[in-house]
N, C-alpha and C positions, 0 to 999 in steps of 0.2 A: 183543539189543535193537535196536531201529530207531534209524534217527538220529534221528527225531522225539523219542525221551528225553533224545536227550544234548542238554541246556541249557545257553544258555550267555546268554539273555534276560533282564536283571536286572529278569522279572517275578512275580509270585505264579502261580503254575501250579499246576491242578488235574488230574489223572492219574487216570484208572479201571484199577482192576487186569485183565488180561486171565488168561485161565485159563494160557496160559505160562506167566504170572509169577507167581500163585499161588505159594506157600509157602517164597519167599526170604526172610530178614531183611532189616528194613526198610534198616539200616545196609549191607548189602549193595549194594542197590537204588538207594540213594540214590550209592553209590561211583558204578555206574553212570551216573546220571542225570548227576551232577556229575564230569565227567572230569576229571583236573589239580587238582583239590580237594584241599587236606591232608585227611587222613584227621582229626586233629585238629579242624579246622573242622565238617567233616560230624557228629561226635560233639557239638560246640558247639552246632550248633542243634536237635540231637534235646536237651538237656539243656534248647534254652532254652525249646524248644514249638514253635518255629517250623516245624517238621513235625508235622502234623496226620494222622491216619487216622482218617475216617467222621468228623471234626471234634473229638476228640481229642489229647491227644496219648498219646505211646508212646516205649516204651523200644527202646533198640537193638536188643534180642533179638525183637524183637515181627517174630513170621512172618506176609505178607499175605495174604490169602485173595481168589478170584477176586472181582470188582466193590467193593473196597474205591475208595475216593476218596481219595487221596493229594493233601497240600496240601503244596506245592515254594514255598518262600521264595526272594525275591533272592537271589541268590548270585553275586556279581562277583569274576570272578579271570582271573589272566594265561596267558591260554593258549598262548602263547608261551612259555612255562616246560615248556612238553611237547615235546623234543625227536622228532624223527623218525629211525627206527634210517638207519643210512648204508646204501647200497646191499651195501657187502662186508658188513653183517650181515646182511641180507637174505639175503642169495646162500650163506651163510653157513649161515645156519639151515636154509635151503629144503634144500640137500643133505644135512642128518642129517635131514628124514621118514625113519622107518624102517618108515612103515602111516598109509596114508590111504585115508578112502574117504566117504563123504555124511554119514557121519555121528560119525565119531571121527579125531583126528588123533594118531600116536606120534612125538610127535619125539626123538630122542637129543641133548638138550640139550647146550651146552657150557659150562664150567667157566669161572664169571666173568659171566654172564646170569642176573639177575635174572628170575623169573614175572612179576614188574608194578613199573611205575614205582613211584618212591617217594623219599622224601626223600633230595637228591643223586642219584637213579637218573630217567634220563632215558626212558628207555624202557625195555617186559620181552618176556617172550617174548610175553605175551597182544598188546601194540604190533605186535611184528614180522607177528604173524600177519595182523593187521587193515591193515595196510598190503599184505600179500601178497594178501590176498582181501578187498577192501575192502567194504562194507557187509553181508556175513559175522556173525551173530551168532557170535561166540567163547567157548566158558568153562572156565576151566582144572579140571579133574575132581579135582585133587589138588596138589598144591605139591614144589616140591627147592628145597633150601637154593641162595642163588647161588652158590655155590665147589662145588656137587655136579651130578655130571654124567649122563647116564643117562636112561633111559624115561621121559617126563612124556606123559600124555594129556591132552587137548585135544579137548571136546564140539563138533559142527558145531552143534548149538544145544540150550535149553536143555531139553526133552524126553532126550535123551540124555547131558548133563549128570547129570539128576538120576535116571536108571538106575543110568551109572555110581557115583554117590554114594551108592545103596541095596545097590550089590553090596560098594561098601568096607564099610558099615555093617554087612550080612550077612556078611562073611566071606566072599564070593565073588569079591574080585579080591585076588591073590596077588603081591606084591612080591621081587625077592629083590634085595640089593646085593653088590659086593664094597667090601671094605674091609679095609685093613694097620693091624693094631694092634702097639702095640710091646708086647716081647718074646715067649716062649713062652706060649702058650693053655697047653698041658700037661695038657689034657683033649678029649673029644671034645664030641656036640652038647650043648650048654647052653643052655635057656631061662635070659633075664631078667625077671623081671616085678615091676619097683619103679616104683611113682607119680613121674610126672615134674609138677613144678610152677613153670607159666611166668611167669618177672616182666620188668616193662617197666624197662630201663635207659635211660639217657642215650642223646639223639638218637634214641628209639623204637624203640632196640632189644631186642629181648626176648634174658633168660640164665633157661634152665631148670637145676635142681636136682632133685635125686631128694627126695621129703617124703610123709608120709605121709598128706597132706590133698591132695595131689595128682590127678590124672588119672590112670587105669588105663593102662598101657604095658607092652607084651609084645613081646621080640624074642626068636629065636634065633637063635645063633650056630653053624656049623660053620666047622671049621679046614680050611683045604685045602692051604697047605706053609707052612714056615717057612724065615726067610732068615736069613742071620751078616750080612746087612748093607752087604756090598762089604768096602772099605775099612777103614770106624769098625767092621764087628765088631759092632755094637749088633745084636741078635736081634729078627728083624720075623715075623711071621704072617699070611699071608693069610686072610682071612675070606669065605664066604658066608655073607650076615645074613639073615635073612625077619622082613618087619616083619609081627606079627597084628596091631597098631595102627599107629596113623600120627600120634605127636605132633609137635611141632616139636622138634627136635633129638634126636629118640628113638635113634639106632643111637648118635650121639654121644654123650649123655650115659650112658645103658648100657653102652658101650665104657670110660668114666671110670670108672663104676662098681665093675666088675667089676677095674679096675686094670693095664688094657689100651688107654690111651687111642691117638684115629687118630692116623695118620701126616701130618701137615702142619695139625692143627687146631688153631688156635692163640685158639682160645677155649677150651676145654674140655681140651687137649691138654697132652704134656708139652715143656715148653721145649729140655729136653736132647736128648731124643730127635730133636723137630723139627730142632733145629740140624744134627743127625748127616745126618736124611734128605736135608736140604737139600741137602749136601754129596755128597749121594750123585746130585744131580739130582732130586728133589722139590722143584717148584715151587707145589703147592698142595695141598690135601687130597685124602689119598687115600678118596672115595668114589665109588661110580659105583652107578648104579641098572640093575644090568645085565638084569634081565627082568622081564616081567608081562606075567599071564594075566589077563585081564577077561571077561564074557559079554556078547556083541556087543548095542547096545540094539535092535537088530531083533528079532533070535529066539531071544536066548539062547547064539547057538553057542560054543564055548569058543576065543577069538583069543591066543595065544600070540607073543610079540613081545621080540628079546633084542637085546640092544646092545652088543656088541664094545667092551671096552675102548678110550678113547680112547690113541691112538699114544705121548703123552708117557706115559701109567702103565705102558704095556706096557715102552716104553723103558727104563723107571726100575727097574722089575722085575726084566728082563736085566742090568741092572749090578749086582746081587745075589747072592748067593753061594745058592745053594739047600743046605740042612741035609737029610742022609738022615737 
């Protein structure tokens, strides 16, 4: 999006949709338009009307079509509240690209970076990116938890965005993670596929639960070794996971599911166990999004892109006793 969207004029503004923009939700749109906005707020004035389409109003989910008339209300706020990442994040992020090129970026994200600012979250990666290549249309192709580390793509603009977003939908871009569940698998590959259903908590955060009015969610699981744990003895398993969907917290709450919760997730996780890893040198959750395969939004070609355990897991690993 141009900087001509991003407002920050406490005046009424009228917007005509361009065919780029075409077929994003409005509440989407409007994140954009209104940068450092609570997300809260922007929900408030789609409820109050104050955002109009074709003079109308409309609901959040309402997709815009090319030459619609968007009507942008006042909207005064502190844009000083939008930190700028510091240069060592910068520098930081810049050396895990692990695939860039005009039109998709692979970063190997690091563990503890938020995707997008947010309440108490000063900057995300979609920030770091736009400070790196500044007037840059950015758009993140798909989401990782903050504490999850691994392969995230990132659209050079939004034409390739919304490829990539039609190959997740088709089945044609493949994820795979690794991940330590506590104790023994004790089986080989095992699909999951239980409805996962997402609720908003305290301070906007969302806790998903497996339910059967839920959202369709499918992982599997293969085992690749199992560990005695160091020390504590407690019995850990390495995982390759492949998500066929992509819900919010999907390998994790599957992982609970099944009665295999992660190693260091202390949402969903077991408290015993975590305390053991800890002790073992587990500083945070062990997930990593260790490959993915996408079809290039040029011409299709099949782009193949894998990301090396971060240093700390590999570390934590070797202090593990490996089980023949």
């Amino acid at each position: 999006m141009s900087s001509s969207r991003q407002l920050s004029s406490p005046k009424v503004r009228h917007i005509r949709i361009s065919g780029d923009e075409a077929g994003q939700r409005i509440d989407n749109f409007l994140m954009r338009c209104f940068k450092g906005v609570p997300k809260s707020h922007i929900y408030r004035i789609l409820r109050k009307g104050e955002v109009r389409v074709n003079k109308k109003r409309i609901k959040p989910a309402y997709r815009l079509v090319t030459d619609d008339e968007v009507r942008l209300p006042p909207v005064r706020y502190a844009r000083q509240r939008m930190r700028l990442p510091p240069d060592a994040v910068l520098a930081a992020v810049e050396s895990r690209i692990v695939y860039a090129d005009d039109r998709v970026i692979v970063l190997n994200k690091p563990s503890g970076l938020a995707v997008h600012a947010g309440s108490g979250i000063g900057y995300g990666v979609i920030d770091v990116f736009r400070s790196l290549q500044p007037g840059k249309p950015l758009f993140l192709a798909h989401r990782l938890d903050r504490e999850t580390s691994g392969c995230l793509l990132i659209a050079c603009d939004r034409p390739a965005m919304l490829s990539l977003h039609r190959a997740i939908h088709d089945g044609k871009m493949d994820k795979y993670y690794a991940a330590l569940l506590m104790g023994s698998w004790g089986q080989g590959r095992r699909t999951v596929d239980i409805r996962l259903q997402s609720d908003r908590v305290g301070g906007g955060r969302r806790l998903v639960r497996a339910s059967d009015e839920g959202k369709p969610a499918v992982s599997v699981f293969y085992p690749l070794q199992e560990y005695a744990g160091g020390e504590c003895g407690t019995t850990a398993t390495l995982m390759k996971v492949r998500l066929i969907t992509g819900r919010t917290h999907q390998i994790r709450v599957h992982a609970r599911e099944t009665g295999h919760p992660l190693a260091g997730d202390r949402l969903y996780g077991d408290r015993g166990f975590n305390q053991e890893m800890k002790a073992n040198g587990l500083q945070r959750i062990f997930l990593h999004a260790r490959s993915v395969d996408f079809p290039h939004p040029d011409d299709g070609r099949k782009i193949h892109i894998e990301s090396p355990l971060d240093e700390n897991l590999q570390q934590f690993l070797e202090r593990l006793q490996v089980r023949i």
